[in-house]
C-alpha positions as a LaTeX table, in Angstrom:
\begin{tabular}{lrrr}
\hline
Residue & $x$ (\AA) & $y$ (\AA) & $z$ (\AA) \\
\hline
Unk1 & $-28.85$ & $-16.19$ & $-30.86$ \\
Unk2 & $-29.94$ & $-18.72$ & $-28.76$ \\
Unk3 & $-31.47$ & $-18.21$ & $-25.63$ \\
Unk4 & $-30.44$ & $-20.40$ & $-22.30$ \\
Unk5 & $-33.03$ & $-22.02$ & $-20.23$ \\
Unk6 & $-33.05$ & $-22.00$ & $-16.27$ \\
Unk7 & $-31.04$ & $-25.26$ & $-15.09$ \\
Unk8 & $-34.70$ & $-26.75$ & $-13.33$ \\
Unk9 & $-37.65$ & $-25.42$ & $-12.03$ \\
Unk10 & $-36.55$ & $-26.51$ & $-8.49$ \\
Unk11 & $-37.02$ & $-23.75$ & $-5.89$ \\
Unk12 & $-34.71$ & $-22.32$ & $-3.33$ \\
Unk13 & $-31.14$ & $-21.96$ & $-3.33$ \\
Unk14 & $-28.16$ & $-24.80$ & $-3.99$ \\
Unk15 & $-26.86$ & $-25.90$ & $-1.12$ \\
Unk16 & $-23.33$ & $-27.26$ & 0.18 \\
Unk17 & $-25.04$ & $-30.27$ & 1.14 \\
Unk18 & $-26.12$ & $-31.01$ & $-2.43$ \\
Unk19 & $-22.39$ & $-30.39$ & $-3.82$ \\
Unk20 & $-21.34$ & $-32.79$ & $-1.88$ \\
Unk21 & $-23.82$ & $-35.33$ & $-2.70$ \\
Unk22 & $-22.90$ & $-34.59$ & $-6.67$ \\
Unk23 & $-18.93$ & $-34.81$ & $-5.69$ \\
Unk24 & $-19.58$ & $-37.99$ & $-2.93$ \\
Unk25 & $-17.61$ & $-36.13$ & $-0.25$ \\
Unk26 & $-19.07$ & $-34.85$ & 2.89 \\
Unk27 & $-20.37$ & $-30.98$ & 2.84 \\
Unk28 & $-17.24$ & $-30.35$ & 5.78 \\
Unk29 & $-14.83$ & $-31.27$ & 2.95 \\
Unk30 & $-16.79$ & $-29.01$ & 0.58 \\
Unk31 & $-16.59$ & $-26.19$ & 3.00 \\
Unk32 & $-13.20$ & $-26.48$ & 3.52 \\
Unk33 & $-12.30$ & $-26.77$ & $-0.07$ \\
Unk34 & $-14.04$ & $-23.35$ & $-0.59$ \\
Unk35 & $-12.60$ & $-21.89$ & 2.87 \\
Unk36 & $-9.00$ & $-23.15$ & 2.75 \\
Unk37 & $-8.26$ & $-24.28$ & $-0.76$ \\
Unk38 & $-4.67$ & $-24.81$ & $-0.24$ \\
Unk39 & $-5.65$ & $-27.58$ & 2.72 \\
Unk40 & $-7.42$ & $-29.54$ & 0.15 \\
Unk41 & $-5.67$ & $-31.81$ & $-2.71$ \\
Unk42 & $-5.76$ & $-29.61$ & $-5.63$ \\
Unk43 & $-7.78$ & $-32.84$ & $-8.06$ \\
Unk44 & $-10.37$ & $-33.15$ & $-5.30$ \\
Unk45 & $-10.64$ & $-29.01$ & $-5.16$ \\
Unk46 & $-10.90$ & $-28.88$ & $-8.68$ \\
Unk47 & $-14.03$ & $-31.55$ & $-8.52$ \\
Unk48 & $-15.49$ & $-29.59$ & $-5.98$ \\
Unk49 & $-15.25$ & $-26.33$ & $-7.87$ \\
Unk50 & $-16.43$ & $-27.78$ & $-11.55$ \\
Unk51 & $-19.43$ & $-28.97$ & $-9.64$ \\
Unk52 & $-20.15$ & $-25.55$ & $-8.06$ \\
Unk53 & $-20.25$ & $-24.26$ & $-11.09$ \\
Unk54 & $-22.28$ & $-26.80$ & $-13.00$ \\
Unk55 & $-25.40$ & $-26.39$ & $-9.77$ \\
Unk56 & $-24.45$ & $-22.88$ & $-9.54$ \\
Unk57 & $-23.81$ & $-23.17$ & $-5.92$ \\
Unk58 & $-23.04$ & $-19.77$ & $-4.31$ \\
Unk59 & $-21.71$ & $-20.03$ & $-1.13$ \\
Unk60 & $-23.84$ & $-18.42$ & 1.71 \\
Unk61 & $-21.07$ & $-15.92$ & 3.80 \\
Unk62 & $-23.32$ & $-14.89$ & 6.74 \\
Unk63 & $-24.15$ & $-18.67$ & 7.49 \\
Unk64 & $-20.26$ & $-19.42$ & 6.80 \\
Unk65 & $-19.69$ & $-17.08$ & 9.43 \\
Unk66 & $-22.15$ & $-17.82$ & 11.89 \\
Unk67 & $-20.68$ & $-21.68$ & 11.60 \\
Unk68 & $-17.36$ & $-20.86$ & 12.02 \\
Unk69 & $-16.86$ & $-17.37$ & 13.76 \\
Unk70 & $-14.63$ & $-16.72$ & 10.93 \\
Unk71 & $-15.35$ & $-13.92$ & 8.46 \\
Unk72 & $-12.69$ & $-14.81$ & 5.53 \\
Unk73 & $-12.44$ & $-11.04$ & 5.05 \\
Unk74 & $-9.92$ & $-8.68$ & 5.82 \\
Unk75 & $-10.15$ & $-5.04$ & 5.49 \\
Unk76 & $-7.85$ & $-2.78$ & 4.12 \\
Unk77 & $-7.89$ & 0.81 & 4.19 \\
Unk78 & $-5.80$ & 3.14 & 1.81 \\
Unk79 & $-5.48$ & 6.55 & 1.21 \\
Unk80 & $-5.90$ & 6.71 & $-2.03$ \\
Unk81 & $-6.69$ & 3.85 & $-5.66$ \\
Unk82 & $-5.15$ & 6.42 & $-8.02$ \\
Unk83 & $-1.73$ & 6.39 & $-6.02$ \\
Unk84 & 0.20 & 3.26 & $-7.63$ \\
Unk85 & 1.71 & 3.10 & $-4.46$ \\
Unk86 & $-1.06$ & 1.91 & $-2.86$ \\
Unk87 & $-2.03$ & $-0.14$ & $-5.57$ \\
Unk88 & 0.79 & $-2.20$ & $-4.92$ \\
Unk89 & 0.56 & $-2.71$ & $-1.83$ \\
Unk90 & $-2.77$ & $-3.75$ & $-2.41$ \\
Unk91 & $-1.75$ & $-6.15$ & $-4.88$ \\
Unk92 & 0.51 & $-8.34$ & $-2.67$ \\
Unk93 & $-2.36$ & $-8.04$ & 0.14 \\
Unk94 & $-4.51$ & $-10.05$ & $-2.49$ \\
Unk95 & $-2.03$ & $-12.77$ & $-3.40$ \\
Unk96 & $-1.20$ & $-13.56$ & $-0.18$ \\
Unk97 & $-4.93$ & $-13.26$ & 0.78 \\
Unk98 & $-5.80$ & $-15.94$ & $-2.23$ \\
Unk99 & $-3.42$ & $-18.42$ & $-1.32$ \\
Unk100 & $-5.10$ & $-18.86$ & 1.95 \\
Unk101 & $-9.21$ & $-18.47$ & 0.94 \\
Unk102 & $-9.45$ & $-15.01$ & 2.38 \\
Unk103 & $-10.95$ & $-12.07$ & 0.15 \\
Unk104 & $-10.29$ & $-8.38$ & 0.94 \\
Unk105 & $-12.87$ & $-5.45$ & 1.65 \\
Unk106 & $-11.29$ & $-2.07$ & 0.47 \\
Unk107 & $-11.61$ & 1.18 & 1.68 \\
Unk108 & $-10.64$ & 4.31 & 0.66 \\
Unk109 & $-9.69$ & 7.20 & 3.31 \\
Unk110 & $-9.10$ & 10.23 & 0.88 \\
Unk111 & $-5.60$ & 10.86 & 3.51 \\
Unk112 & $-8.44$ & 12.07 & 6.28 \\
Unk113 & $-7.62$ & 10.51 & 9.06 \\
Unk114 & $-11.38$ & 11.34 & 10.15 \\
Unk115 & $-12.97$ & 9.08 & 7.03 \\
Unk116 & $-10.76$ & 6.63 & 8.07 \\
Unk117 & $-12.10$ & 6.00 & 11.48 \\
Unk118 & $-15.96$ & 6.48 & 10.32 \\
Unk119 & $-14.76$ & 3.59 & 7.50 \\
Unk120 & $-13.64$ & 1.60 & 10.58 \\
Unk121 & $-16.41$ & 1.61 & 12.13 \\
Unk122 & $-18.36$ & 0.96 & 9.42 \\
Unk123 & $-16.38$ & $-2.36$ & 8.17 \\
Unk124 & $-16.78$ & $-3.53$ & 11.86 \\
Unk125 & $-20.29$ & $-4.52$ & 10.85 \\
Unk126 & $-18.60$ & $-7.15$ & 8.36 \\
Unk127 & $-16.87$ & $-9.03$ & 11.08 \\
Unk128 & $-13.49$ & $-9.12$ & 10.13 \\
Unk129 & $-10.53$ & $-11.35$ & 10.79 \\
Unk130 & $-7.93$ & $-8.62$ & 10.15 \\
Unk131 & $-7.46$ & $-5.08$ & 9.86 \\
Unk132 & $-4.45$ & $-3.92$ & 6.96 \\
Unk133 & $-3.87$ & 0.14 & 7.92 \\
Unk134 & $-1.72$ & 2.67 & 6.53 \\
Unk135 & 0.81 & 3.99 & 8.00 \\
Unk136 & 0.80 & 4.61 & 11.78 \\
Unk137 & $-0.78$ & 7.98 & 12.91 \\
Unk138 & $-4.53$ & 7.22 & 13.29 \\
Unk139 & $-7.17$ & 9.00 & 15.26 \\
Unk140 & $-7.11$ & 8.54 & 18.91 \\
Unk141 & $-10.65$ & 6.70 & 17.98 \\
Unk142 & $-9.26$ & 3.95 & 15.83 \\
Unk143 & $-7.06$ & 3.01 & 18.34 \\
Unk144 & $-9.69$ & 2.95 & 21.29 \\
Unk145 & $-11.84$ & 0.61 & 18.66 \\
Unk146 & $-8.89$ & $-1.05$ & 18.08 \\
Unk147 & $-8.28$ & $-1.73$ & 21.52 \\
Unk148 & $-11.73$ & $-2.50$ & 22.36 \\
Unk149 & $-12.76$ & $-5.30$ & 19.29 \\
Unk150 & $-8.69$ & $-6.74$ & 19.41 \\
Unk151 & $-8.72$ & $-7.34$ & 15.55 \\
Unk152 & $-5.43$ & $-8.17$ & 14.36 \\
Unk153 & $-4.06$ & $-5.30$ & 12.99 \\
Unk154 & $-1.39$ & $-4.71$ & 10.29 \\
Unk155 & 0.00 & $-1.16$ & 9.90 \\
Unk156 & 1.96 & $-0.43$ & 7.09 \\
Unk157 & 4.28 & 1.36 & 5.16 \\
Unk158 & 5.93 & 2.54 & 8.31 \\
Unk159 & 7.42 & $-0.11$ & 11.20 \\
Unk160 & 5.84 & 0.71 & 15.33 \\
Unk161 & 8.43 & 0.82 & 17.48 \\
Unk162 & 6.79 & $-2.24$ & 20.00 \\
Unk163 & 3.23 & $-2.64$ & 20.87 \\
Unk164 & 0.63 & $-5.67$ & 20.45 \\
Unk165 & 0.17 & $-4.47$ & 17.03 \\
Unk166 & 1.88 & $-6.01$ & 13.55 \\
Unk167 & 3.81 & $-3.00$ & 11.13 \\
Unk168 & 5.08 & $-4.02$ & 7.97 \\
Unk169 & 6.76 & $-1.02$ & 6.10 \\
Unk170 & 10.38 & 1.24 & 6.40 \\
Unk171 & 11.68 & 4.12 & 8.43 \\
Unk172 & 10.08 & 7.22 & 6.16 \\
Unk173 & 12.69 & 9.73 & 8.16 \\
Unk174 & 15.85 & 7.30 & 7.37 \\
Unk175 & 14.50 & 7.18 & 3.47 \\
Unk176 & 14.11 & 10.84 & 3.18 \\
Unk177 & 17.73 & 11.11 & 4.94 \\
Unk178 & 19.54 & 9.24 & 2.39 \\
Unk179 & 18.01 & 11.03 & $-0.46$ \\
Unk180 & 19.24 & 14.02 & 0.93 \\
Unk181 & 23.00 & 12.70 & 2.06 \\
Unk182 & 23.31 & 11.52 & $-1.57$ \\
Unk183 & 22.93 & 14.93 & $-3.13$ \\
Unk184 & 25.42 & 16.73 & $-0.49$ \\
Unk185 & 27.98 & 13.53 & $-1.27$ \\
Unk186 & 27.36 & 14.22 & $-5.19$ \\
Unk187 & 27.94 & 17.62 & $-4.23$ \\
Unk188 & 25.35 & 19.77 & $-4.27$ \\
Unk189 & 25.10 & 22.51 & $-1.83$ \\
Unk190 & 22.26 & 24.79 & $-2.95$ \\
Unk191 & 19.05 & 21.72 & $-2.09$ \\
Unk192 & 16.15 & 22.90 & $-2.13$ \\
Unk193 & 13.05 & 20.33 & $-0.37$ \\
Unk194 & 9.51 & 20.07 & $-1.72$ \\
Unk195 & 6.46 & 17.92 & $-0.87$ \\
Unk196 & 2.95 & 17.86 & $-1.44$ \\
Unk197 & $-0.01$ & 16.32 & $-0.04$ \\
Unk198 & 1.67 & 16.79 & 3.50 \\
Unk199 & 0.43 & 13.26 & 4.65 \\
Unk200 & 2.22 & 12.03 & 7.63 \\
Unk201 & 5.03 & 9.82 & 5.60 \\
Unk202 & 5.47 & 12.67 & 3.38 \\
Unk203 & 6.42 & 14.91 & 6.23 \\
Unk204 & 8.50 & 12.58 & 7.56 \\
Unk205 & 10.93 & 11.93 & 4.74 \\
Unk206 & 11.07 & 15.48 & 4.22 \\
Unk207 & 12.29 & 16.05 & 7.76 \\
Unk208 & 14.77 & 13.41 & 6.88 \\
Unk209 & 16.21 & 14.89 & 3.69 \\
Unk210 & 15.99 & 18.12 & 6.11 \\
Unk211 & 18.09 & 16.71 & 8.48 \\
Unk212 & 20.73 & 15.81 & 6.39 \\
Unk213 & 20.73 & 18.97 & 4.86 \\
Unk214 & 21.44 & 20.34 & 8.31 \\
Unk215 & 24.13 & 17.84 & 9.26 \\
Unk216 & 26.01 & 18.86 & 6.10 \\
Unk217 & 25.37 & 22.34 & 7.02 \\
Unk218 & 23.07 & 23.03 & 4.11 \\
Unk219 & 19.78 & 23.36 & 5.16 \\
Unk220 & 18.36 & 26.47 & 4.22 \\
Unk221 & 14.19 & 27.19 & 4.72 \\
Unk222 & 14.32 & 29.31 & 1.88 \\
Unk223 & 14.60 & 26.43 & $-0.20$ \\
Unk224 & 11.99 & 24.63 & 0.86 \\
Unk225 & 8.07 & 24.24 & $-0.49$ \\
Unk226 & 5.31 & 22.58 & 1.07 \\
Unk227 & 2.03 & 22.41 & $-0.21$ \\
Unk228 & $-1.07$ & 20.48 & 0.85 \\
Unk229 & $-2.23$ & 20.40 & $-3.22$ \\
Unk230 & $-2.77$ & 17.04 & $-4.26$ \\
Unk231 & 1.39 & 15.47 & $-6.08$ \\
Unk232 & 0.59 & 14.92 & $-9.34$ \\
Unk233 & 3.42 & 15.40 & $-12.05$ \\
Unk234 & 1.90 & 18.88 & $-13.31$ \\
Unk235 & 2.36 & 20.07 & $-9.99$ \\
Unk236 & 6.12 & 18.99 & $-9.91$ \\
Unk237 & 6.68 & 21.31 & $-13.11$ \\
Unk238 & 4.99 & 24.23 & $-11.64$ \\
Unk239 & 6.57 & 23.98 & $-8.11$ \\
Unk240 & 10.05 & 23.51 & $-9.97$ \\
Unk241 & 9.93 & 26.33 & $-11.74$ \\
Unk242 & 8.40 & 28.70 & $-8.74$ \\
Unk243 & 11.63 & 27.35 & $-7.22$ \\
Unk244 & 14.04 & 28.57 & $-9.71$ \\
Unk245 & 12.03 & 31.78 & $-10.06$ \\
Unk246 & 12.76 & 32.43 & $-6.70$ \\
Unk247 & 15.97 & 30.76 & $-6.30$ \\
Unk248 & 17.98 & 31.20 & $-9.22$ \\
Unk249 & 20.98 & 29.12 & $-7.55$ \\
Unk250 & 19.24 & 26.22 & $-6.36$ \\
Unk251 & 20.91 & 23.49 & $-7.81$ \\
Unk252 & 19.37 & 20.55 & $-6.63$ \\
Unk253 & 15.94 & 19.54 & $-5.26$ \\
Unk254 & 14.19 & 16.06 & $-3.63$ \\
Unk255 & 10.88 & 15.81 & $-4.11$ \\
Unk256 & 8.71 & 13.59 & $-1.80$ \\
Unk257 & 6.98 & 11.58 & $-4.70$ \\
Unk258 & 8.14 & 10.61 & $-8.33$ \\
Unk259 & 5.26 & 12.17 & $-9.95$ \\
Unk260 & 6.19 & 15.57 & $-8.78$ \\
Unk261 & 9.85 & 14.37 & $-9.68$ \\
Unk262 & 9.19 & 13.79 & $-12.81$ \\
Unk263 & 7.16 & 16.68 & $-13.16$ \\
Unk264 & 10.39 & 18.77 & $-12.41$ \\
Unk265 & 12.57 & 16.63 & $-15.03$ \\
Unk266 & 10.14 & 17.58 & $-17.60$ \\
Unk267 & 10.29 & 20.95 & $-17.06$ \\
Unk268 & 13.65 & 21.21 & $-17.07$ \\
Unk269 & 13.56 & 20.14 & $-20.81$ \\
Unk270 & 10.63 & 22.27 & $-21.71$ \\
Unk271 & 13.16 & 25.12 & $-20.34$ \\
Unk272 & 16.42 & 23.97 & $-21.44$ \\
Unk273 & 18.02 & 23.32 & $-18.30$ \\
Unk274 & 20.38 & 20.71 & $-18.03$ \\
Unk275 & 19.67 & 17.91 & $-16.07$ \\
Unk276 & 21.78 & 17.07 & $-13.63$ \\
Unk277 & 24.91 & 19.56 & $-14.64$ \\
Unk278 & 22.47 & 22.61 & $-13.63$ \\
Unk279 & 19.60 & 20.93 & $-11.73$ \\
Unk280 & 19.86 & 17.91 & $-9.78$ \\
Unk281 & 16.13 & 15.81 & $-8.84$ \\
Unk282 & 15.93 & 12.77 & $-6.78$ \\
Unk283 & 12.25 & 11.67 & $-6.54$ \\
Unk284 & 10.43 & 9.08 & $-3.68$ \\
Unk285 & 9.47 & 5.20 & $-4.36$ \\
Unk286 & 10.78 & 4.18 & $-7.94$ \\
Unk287 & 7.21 & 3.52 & $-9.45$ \\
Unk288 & 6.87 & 2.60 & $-13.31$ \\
Unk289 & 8.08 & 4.99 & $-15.70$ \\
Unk290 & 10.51 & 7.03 & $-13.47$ \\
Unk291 & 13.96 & 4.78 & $-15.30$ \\
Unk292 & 12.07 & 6.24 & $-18.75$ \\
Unk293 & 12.25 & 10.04 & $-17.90$ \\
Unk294 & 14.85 & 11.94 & $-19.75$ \\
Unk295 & 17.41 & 11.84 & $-18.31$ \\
Unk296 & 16.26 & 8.73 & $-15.92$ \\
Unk297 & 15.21 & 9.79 & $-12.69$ \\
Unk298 & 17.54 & 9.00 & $-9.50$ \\
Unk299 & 14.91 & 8.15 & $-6.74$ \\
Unk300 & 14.05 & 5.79 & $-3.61$ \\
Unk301 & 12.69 & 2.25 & $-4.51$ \\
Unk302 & 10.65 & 1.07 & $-1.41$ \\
Unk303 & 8.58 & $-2.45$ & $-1.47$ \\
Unk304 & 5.27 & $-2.05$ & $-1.69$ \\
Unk305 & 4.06 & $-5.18$ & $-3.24$ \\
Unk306 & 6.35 & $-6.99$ & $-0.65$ \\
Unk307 & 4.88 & $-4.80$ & 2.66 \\
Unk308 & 1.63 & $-6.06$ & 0.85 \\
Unk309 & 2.49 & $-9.92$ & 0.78 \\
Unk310 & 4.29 & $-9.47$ & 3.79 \\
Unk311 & 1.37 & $-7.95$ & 5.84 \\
Unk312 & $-0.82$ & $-10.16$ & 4.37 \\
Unk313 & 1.13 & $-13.06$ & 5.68 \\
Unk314 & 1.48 & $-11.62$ & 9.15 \\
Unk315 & $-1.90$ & $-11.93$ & 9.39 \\
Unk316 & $-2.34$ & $-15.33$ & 8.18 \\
Unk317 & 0.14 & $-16.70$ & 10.53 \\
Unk318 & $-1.96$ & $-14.82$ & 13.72 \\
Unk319 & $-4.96$ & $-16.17$ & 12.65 \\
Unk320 & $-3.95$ & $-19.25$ & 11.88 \\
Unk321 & $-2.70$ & $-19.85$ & 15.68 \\
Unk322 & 0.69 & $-20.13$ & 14.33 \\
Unk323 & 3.77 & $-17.84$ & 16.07 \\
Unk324 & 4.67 & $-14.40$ & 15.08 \\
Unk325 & 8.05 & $-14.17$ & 16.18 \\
Unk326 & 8.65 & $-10.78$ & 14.36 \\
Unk327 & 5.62 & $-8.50$ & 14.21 \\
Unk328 & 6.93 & $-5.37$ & 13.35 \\
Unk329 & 9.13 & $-6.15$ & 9.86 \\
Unk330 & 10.98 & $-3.51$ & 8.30 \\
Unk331 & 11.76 & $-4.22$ & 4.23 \\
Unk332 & 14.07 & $-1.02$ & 4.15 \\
Unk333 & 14.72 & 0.55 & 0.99 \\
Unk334 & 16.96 & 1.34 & $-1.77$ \\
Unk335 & 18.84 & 4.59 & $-3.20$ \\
Unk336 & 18.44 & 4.20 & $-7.07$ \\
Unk337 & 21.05 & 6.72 & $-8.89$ \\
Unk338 & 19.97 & 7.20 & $-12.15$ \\
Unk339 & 20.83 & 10.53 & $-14.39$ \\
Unk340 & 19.27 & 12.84 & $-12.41$ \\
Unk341 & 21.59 & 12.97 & $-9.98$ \\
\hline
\end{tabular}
């Protein structure tokens, strides 16, 4: 094993201005290189970076934003980094966010719209460029702080219907409506409605589905379980089958998320109901694994890496000075039949 030495015995810090010395480019070109990487020819930003590396150079973010009253950061605040659904999103927030030199400072909510606000106001102190929010029901807080520190702001998932704010996202009610028009048109007349978590968009695309229950003539309460336990797939089973212990008839059911979906289609093996002849199950957002359930579960695929990139480059365009012609962009979404339905 060998052991490496320290590169000198010089003291202090490198500095930009010493990277640019090594490169023979002035330390603004350096900075700019590091800031705005796609601005700078890609052989002269590859220089730049090799000889960061080889001093070590670190660049210093509270003097980069005292020289430029620019932050590079952008905050985004989720519910929840177990949900894949957010994980998306938060994937196409970070490869927009790269392409343009910005990194991302995450924060987690837990769904309380309280943490959220106290997260807020914490990330404040980080000087932001741009806020990323879920979703559009916040605190009547975050939007005072909003209002008062005019951040540019991104809410997502869901679109604002006007307002100095950007929304990236789909109508939650509309998505939860067509899941619940395609079981009455497959014909289905016994749908029952279930949803966990109870988080805003989950309440909404129930009331959707609800709706078109009661435009068919269909809707009945009975039929229906909410419950604020946390969706997970071992819920789905359980609720499924307090459903059909109650409700012998039911013959069809949407479920607000695919875990509790697919929760329900598993069951329905373990108890030797057929699936869809006997039980029909449309789940919520067509994440990974739901087209491997047997049978393959019918569902609604929404964007969520796309609301990520698309937020992401909402906010790029603001801060970059550039017009934003459309600030509230709705993706839609897609009824996926499968075999479940």
């Amino acid at each position: 094993m060998s052991i490496r030495k320290p590169r000198s015995s010089r003291a202090g810090r490198v500095t930009m201005q010493e990277v640019a010395r090594r490169v023979g480019v002035s330390a603004i070109t350096v900075s700019r290189a590091l800031r705005t990487p796609d601005k700078v020819a890609e052989e002269l930003r590859q220089r730049i970076a090799r000889v960061c590396q080889e001093l070590g150079y670190v660049p210093n973010h509270a003097a980069s934003v005292l020289a430029s009253a620019r932050s590079q950061t952008i905050v985004a605040l989720i519910p929840s980094l177990s949900n894949v659904v957010f994980v998306d999103i938060i994937a196409g927030i970070k490869e927009e966010l790269d392409r343009h030199g910005y990194h991302m400072l995450i924060g987690v909510t837990g769904y309380s719209p309280d943490e959220e606000e106290a997260l807020l106001r914490k990330y404040m102190q980080h000087a932001p460029d741009g806020l990323i929010l879920t979703g559009i029901d916040h605190n009547p807080g975050v939007w005072e702080l909003l209002d008062a520190q005019r951040i540019p702001t991104v809410h997502t998932i869901e679109t604002l219907d006007g307002g100095e704010h950007m929304s990236v996202g789909f109508s939650q009610f509309d998505s939860g409506y067509a899941a619940g028009r395609h079981l009455v048109e497959r014909g289905y007349r016994r749908i029952g409605v279930v949803g966990a978590q109870l988080d805003p968009r989950s309440l909404r695309r129930c009331e959707g589905c609800r709706q078109a229950l009661r435009d068919a003539g269909l809707y009945d309460p009975a039929l229906e379980i909410m419950t604020p336990e946390k969706s997970s797939i071992s819920l789905g089973a359980s609720l499924l089958e307090d459903l059909r212990a109650a409700h012998p008839d039911c013959d069809a059911v949407f479920f607000c998320n695919d875990d509790l979906a697919q929760g329900a289609v598993f069951q329905c093996g373990r108890l030797g109901v057929p699936v869809p002849e006997k039980m029909a199950i449309v789940g919520f957002h067509d994440v990974a694994g739901t087209a491997w359930t047997t049978p393959p579960l019918s569902t609604i695929a929404t964007p969520r890496y796309q609301i990520g990139v698309s937020a992401a480059r909402l906010l790029m365009r603001h801060l970059s000075g550039q017009p934003v012609e459309e600030r509230h962009v709705d993706l839609g979404f897609k009824l996926v039949q499968r075999e479940t339905s």
